[in-house]
N, C-alpha and C positions, 0 to 999 in steps of 0.2 A: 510603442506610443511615441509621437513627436513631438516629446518637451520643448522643443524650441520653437517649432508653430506654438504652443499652447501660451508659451511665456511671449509670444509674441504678441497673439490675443489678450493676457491680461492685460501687457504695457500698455494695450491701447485702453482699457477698462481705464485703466488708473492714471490716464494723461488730464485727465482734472479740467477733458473739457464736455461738457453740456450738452455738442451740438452735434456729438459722431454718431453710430448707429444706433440704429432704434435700439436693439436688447443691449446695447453697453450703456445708453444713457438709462435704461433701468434698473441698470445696476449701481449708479452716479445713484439716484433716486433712490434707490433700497439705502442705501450708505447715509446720504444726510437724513432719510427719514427716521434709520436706526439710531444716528445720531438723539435726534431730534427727543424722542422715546427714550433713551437712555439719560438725558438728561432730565430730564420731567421723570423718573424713577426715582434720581438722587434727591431731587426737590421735595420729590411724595412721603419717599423715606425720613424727611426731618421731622414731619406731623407723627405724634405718638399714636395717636387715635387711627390716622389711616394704616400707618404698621398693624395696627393689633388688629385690624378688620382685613386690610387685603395685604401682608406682610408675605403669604404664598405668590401669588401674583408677583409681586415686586420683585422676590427673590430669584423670580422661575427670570423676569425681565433683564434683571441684573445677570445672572449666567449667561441667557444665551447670548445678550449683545458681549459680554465678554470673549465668547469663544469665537463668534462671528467675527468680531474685531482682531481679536486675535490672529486668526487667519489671514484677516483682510490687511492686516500690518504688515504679516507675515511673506504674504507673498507682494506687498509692491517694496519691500525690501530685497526679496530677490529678483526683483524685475525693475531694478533702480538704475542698471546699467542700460538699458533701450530707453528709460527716460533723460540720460544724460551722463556722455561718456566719462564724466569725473568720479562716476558711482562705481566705475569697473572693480570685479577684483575685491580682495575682502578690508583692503584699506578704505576702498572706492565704496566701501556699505559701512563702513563706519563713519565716513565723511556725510552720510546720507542722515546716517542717524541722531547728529548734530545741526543739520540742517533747523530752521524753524519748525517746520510741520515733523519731519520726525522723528524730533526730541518730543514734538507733542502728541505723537502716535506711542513712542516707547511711555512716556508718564504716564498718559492717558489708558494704556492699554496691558501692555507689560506689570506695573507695580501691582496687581490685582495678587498677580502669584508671591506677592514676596512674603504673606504672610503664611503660606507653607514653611518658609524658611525660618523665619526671623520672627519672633515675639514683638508683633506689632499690632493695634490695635485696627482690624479692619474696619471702622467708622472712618480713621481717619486718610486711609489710603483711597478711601470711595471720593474725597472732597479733590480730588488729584481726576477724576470721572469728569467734573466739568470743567477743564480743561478742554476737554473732546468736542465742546461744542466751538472751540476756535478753527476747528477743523473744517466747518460750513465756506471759513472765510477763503480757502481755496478753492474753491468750486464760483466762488463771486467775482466778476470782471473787474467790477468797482473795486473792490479791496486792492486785486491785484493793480490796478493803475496806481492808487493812490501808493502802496510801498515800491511801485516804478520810480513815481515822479519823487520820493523823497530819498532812495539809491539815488539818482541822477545827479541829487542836490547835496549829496553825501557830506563833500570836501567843501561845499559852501557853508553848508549848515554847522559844521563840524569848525570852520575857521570863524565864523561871527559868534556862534554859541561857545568858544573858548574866548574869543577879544571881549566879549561881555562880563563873562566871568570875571579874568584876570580885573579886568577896569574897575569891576566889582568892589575886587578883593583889595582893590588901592586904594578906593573912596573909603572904604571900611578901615586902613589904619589912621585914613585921614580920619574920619570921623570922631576912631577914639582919640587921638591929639586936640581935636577941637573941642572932644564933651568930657575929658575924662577930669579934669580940674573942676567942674560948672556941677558935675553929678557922678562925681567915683562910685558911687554904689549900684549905680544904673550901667555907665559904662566902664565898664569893672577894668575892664581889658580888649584883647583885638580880637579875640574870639567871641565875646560879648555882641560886639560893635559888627562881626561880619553874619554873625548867626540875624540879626536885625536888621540888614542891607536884604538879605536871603529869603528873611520871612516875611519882608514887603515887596516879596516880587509876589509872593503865593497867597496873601492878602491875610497874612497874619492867622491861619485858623489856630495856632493856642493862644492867641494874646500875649507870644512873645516878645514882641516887637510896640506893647501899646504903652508907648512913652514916650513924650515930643524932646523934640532939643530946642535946645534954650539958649545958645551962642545964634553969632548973627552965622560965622563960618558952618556952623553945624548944620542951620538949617538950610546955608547954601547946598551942603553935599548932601543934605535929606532930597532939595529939589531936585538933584541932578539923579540920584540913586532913581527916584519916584518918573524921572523921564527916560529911566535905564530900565526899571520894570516894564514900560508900554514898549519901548527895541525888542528885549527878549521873546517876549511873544511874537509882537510885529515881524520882528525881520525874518525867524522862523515859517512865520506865515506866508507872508511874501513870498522869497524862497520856494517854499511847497508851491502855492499858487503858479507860480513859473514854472517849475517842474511838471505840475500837472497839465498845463498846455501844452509843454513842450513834449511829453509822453501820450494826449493825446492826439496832437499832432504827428510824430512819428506811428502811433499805431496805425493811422488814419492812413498812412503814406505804405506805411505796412502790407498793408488790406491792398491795396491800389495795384501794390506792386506784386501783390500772389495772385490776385485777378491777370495782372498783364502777363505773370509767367506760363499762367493756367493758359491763355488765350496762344499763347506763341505755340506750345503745344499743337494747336490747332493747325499751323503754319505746317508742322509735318507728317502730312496725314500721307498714308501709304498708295503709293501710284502703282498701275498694271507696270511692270517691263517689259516690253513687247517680243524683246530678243528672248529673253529666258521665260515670260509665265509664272514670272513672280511677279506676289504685289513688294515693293520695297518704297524704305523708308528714303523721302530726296538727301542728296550728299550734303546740300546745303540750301539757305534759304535767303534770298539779297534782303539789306536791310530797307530797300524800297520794296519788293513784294509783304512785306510784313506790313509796313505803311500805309499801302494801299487796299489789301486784304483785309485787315484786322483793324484799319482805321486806329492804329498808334502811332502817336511821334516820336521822334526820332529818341528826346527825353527819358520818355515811357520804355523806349525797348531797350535803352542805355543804362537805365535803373532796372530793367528786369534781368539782365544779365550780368548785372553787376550782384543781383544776389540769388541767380540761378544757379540749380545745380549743377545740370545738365545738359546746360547751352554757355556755348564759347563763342565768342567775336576772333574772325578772323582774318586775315586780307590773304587775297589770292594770287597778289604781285606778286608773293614767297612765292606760289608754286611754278615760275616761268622765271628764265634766268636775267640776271641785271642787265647783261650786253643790251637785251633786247627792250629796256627802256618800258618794263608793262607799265600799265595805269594800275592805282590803287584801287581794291576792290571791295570794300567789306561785305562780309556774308555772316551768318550763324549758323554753326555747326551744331547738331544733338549728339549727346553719345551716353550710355549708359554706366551707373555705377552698384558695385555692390561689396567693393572692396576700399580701403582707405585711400590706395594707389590708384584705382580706378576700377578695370571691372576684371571678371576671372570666373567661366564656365568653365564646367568639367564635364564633358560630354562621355567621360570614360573610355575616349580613343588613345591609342597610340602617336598620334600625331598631335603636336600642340601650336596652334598659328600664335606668334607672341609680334605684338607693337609698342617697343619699347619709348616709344617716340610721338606717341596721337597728340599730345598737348603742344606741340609744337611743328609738327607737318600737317597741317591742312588735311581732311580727307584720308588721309592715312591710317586710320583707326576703322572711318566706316568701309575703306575698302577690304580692309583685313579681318573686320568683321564678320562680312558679309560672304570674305573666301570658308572662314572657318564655319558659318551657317550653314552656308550647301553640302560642304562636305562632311558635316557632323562629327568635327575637329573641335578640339579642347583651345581656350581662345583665352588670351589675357593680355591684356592692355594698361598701358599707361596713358590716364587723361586727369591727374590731378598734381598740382606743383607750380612751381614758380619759374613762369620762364625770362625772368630779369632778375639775377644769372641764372642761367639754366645750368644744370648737371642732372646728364643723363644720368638713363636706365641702360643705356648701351652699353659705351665703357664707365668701369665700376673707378673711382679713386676710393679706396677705403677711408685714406686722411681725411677726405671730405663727403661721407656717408648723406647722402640728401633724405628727406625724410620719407618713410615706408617703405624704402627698398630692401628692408630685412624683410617685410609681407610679402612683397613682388618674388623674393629668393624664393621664399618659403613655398609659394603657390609652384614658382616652377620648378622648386627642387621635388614636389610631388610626384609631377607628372614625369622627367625628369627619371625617375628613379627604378622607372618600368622597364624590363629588356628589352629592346627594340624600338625602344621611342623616339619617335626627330621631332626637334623643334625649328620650326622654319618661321625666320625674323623677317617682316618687312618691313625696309626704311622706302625712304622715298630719295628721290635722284633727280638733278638737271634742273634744279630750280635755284632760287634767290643768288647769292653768288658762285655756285657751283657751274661750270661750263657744262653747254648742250653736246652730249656723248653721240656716236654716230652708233652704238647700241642704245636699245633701251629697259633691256632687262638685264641685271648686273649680277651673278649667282659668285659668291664666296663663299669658303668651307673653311678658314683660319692659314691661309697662307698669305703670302706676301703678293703685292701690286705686279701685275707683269708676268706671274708664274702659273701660267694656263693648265699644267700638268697637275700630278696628284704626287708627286714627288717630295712635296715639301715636310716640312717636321710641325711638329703639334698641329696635323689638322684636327677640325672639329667633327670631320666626318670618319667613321670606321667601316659603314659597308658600302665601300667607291663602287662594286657593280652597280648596286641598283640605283643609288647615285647617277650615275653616269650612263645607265640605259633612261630613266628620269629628262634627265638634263637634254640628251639629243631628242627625245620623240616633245618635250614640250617646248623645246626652243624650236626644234619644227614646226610644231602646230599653232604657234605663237609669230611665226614668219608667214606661215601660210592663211591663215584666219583671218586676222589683223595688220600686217606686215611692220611686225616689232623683231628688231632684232637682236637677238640672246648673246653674253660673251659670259667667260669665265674669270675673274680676277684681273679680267686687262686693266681694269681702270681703278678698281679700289683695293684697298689692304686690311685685310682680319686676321693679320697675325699680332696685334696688340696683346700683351699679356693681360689689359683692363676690359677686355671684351667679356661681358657678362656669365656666356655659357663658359666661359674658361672656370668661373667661380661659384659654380655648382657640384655639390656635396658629391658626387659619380661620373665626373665628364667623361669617364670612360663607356658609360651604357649609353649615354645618348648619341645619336647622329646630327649636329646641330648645324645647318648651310642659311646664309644669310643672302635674303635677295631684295637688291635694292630695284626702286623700278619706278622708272620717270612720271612725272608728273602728268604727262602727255597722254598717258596711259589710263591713270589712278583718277585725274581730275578733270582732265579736257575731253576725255571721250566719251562718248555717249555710249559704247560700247562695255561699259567698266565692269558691267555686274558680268556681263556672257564672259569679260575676260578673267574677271575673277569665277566664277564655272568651270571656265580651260582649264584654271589653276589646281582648281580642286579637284576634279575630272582625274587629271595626271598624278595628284599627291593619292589620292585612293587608288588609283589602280596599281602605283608602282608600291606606294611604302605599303598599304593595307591590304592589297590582294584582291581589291574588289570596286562595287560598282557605289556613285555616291547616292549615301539614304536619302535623301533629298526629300525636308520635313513638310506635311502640310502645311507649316505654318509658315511654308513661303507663298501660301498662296490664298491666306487672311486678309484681308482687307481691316485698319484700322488705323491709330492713331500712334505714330511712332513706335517706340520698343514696347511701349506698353502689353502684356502676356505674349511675347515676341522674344526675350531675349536668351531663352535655354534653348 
């Protein structure tokens, strides 16, 4: 059975919204109606006369919404982490159960048992039952705006409803100096005199406060206290009223901007390749064909990737080198996620295509994608983090651990850990200020700049045959297809001790060769997916023995990664 499909299904039962599937919102519907019934039981139970007539009924009512509830507590407690990653974990479920709603699930639902325990009177644990019916008020849009907009107002409300007080509490020893000579017995003292300030804000319901002052000063601070009661409410209100605009305003803005993310989607719908006979996803999408397609401005597609998941703004000057003066280009890139770092298929091969670097080379992630797609290669990528300052996934500094790259290990110390596995890095080469190389595919194995041989000390590779019958028939076929040409460590250096596969749990089982490969290649050619084909083509027949699976589902037609991305 797959508890984790199953608990994934729930979390969406219990996302507390109205409008998802038909049988989930029946389930929405079962919940507040059981509510609903359960509280009209408790209310029927106070009549003596109904008890003694339909007291079976009632009883049989009260169990089974208990045990229903029960359940139903029960499990969006364990399904409280897919609602919200602060729930993880058994701390992250106790945080949950202090929350509003379920501290009002635990009262409400929980205390039923305690009188197996405890000598307690079960009449009074039932009065804890309506409670339950606060429980409606998550399921209600309105509620939820209105405890938006009064969070929003938190630190406003929180600083005028303390200067009120405090102002309060000063008029009130004023007070008793003014009344306390005029009427000692009335205002006795300063807690007399503030309990009196406090019960004319709530408009006196005991009559504590029903006695006038009789100084001229008194009833000065009577008038001011009595224009301090309409503030308190007032400024309160106000406050909230501004909140609520301003909450639903942003929702409004909300709404606007899931519609335009939904719509960009659209921008990357899957094209025939002609060379290869796959449909594929475009590399990229300008931010004028978006414009003009999708009829958004420029605003609209600036706010949608600013709280897209999935989509990145990127300019394509990086990928062509500075000497040569490119023009700025922005585009949007798509790419998928399923991991904290970005994304990470296990296709259960021996080979693992890894892009330590997609958030920051252009193209670079859909190219390496798309090599590990054909060949039905284990693929893991980095496409989430901050790239002002960046710190790579390449070389590791431990001193300065950037965040998820203990996931990123972890995924590749898996694969990683199988005998005979290679992991083959693609960075990208010959763009933003890097000089244009008179090769253009760059293959390293952990040696030093310059040293073309297999001579050197700590390579990352162990089995150099096939390595190296690899390396001549695909830099051959790579000169002859395309007319790119292949070198071996002339130009770049992977004997850095911070190089990543250096810092995995077995370096000695994997074969790890890093190939960096021009821009010219990966971005500007029309050619890219047949060359990424070549690549895979060659990584199957030499590392794997065989021919590549090459999955129907390169030749679906549809809308991005969408049922696309295993």
């Amino acid at each position: 059975m797959d508890f984790q499909r199953i608990k994934k299904e729930l979390a969406r039962v219990f996302d507390d919204n109205l409008r998802t599937r038909q049988w989930q919102n029946v389930v929405d519907y079962i919940i507040i109606g059981l509510i609903v019934i359960s509280t009209i039981e408790v209310f029927l139970s106070t009549y003596e006369n109904i008890v003694e007539k339909y007291g079976h009924i009632l009883k049989f009512i009260d169990w089974f919404t208990t045990i229903f509830f029960t359940i139903e507590v029960t499990l969006r407690i364990w399904t409280a982490d897919l609602q919200d990653a602060r729930f993880k974990g058994f701390k992250g479920r106790l945080r949950y159960c202090f929350t509003f709603y379920g501290l009002i699930d635990i009262l409400s639902t929980y205390s039923f048992y305690l009188h197996f325990f405890m000598p307690m009177p079960y009449a009074a644990l039932k009065i804890l039952r309506v409670f339950r019916l606060l429980r409606i008020f998550r399921y209600m849009k309105s509620f939820r705006i209105l405890g938006d907009a009064i969070s929003s107002k938190k630190q406003e409300l929180t600083v005028s409803l303390a200067f009120l007080s405090i102002l309060t509490v000063i008029l009130s020893f004023l007070l008793y100096f003014a009344e306390h000579a005029a009427q000692p017995e009335l205002c006795e003292n300063g807690w007399k005199t503030m309990v009196w300030a406090f019960a004319k804000y709530l408009g006196d319901p005991g009559k504590i406060a029903d006695f006038p002052m009789v100084t001229f000063w008194g009833n000065l601070i009577a008038i001011i206290v009595g224009v301090l009661g309409i503030a308190i409410f007032a400024v309160p209100a106000g406050l909230i009223s501004s909140g609520f605009i301003e909450v639903m305003d942003e929702r409004r803005k909300t709404e606007e901007i899931k519609k335009n993310v939904e719509k960009m989607h659209l921008a990357f719908e899957r094209k025939l390749d002609r060379l290869t006979g796959f449909q594929i996803v475009p590399a990229f999408v300008s931010i004028a064909d978006v414009q003009s397609r999708l009829k958004m401005s420029e605003n609209d597609i600036f706010d949608a990737l600013a709280n897209a998941e999935d989509f990145r703004l990127v300019n394509l000057a990086a990928t062509q080198p500075a000497d040569q003066h490119p023009e700025d280009r922005l585009v949007i890139e798509h790419y998928q996620l399923n991991r904290p770092y970005g994304i990470c298929i296990d296709r259960g091969s021996t080979v693992t295509i890894v892009s330590p670097s997609s958030l920051v080379d252009p193209i670079m992630g859909y190219f390496s994608y798309y090599l590990a797609k054909i060949g039905g290669f284990n693929y893991v990528s980095r496409e989430i983090g901050e790239t002002r300052p960046y710190k790579s996934f390449y070389l590791i500094d431990k001193a300065k651990e950037p965040p998820f790259l203990k996931e990123y290990m972890e995924d590749l110390n898996r694969f990683a850990t199988v005998d005979g596995s290679w992991i083959i890095t693609l960075l990208a080469a010959s763009g933003a200020n890097e000089p244009e190389y008179p090769t253009q595919f760059h293959f390293t194995y952990g040696g030093e700049k310059g040293d073309e041989t297999y001579n050197g000390e700590n390579l990352t590779i162990h089995d150099i045959e096939t390595f190296d019958l690899l390396y001549r028939d695909l830099s051959s076929r790579l000169e002859k297809e395309f007319g790119y040409i292949s070198d071996c460590q002339r130009y770049h250096d992977s004997a850095n001790p911070k190089l990543f596969v250096r810092h995995l749990e077995y370096p000695e089982k994997v074969n790890a060769v890093m190939i960096r490969i021009a821009w010219k290649a990966t971005c500007w050619d029309m050619r890219r997916i047949q060359i990424a084909k070549t690549l895979s083509d060659a990584f199957a027949t030499y590392l794997l023995g065989g021919i590549n699976p090459y999955s129907d589902e390169l030749k679906k037609k549809g809308m991005g990664y969408s049922d696309y991305c295993e």
